[in-house]
N, C-alpha and C positions, 0 to 999 in steps of 0.2 A: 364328588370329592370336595372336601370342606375345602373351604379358602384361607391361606395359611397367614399370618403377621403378613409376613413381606408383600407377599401381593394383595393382600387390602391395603396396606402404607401404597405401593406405587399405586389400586387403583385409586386412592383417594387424592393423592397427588398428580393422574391424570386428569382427575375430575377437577381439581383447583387449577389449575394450567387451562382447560379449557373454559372455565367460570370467570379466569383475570380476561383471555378474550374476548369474551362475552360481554366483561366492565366497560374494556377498551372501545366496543364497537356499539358502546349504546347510544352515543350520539349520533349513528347514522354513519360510522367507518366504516370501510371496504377491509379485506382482508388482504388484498394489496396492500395497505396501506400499514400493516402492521411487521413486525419484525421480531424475530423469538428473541432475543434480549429484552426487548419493551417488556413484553408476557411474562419474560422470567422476572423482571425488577415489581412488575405491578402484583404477582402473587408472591413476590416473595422469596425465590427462588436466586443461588448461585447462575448467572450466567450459563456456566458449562453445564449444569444439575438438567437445565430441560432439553440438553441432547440426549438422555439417557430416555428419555419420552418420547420426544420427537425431533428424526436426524434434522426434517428443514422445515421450510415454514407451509410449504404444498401437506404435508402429511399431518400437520396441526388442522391446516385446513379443512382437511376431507373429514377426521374426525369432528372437527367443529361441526359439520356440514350432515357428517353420518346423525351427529348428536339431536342437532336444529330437527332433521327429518324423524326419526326414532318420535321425539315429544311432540311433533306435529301427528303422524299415524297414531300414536295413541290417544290422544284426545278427539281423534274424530272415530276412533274403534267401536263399531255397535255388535253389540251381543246381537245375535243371530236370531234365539226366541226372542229378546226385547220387540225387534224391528217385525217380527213375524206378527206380535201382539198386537200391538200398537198401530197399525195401518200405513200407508203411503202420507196419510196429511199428517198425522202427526211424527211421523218421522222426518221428514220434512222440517217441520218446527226442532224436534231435537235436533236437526245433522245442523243448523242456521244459528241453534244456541248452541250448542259445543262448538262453533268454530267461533264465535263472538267470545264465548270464553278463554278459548285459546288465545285469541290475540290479545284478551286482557292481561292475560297471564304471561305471554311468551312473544309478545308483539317483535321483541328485536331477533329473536329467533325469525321469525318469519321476513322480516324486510332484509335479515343476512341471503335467506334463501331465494327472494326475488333480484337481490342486488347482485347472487353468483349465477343464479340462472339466465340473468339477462349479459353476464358478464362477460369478459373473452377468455376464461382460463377454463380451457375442452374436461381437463377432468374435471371443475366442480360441476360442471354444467351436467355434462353426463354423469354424474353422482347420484346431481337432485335429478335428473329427468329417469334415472332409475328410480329413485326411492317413492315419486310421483306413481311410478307405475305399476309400483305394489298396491301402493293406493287406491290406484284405479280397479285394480286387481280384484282386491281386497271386498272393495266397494260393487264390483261388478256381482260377485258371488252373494252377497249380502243381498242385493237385488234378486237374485234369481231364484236364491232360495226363502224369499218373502213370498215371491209370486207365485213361484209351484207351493206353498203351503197354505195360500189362499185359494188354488183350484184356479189359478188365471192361468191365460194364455200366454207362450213366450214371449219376453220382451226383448231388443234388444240390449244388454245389462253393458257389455262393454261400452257402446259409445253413451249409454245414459251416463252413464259412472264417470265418461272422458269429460262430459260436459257439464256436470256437476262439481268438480273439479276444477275446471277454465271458468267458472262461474263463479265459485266461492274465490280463488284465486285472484280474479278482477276487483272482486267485491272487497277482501282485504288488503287490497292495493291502497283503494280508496281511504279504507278504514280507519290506515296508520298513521294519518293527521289529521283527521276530525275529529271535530266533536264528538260530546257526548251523544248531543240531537242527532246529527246528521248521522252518525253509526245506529242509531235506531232506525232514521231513514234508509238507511240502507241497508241495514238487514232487513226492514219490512219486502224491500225491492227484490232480496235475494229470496225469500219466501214464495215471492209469486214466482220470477223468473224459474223456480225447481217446480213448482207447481203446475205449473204450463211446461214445462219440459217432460213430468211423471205423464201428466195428463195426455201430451203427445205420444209418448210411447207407449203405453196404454190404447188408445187411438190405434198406431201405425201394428199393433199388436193383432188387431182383430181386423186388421185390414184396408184400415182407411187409407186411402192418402190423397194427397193434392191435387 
């Protein structure tokens, strides 16, 4: 069904309410710290106008939070053949540049997500720790069906996927204040760190272990 006037006006006017929060929180705010009048004065909006979007400031939140998640999974999304083509090393190298670019692109996105994940308010937390676990999901499948398409042995895909994840996640912690240098350094570090993680399950795959 096509999309009519009215609801592309409200979603583009959800889309601007969630982009003045966005403004608000680039200098490293919390979402505590914010209040739907602020949001409605800094896009522009009547007061009373962004209840008709959002009744409080918890459900501004979680879409702020859906939204942050949404443009994180898609920029780490790998096409299925690409990953199948391309091999374990160099996949690798892509999933380290597409996350490096992400944060060039969306970095306050991402320190929103560390700063509610680490936060004390249970539903953002449990939001992002779902939307994490599509990812994991997502990423574990991508895995398993590289492997079985190269004639390997099963891996374990889920916890590759979980640690690949708590990896890159660390890694962009880092990321959000440094340098231009030191994020090269450190994605080099993230590189090897997946590498020896692939290379172990690989290993643990055909039987090895400690």
């Amino acid at each position: 069904m096509a999309e009519t006037v009215r609801q592309r006006q409200k979603r583009q006017t959800r889309e601007r309410i969630l982009e003045a929060a966005r403004t608000l929180m680039a200098g490293g705010r919390g979402l505590d710290s914010l209040g739907l009048r602020e949001v409605a004065r800094e896009c522009g909006l009547a007061a009373t106008s962004i209840y008709n979007h959002f009744p409080d400031m918890e459900a501004l939140g979680l879409a702020l939070i859906d939204s942050c998640c949404f443009r994180l999974r898609s920029a780490m999304e790998y096409e299925r053949r690409s990953m199948i083509e391309i091999g374990p090393a160099q996949a690798v190298d892509e999933l380290v540049a597409r996350f490096v670019r992400y944060l060039g692109e969306s970095g306050n996105d991402f320190r929103l997500l560390v700063q509610q994940r680490l936060g004390n308010h249970d539903r953002y937390r449990l939001r992002i720790q779902r939307e994490l676990q599509l990812l994991v999901d997502e990423l574990a499948e991508d895995v398993r069906q590289a492997v079985s398409a190269r004639g390997g042995e099963a891996v374990p895909a889920e916890q590759e996927a979980e640690a690949v994840i708590a990896i890159m996640f660390g890694v962009g912690i880092s990321m959000l204040d440094s340098s231009a240098a030191a994020c090269r350094v450190l994605a080099d570090h993230a590189r090897l760190q997946l590498q020896m993680l692939v290379l172990g399950g690989r290993a643990m795959a055909s039987g090895k272990r400690l």
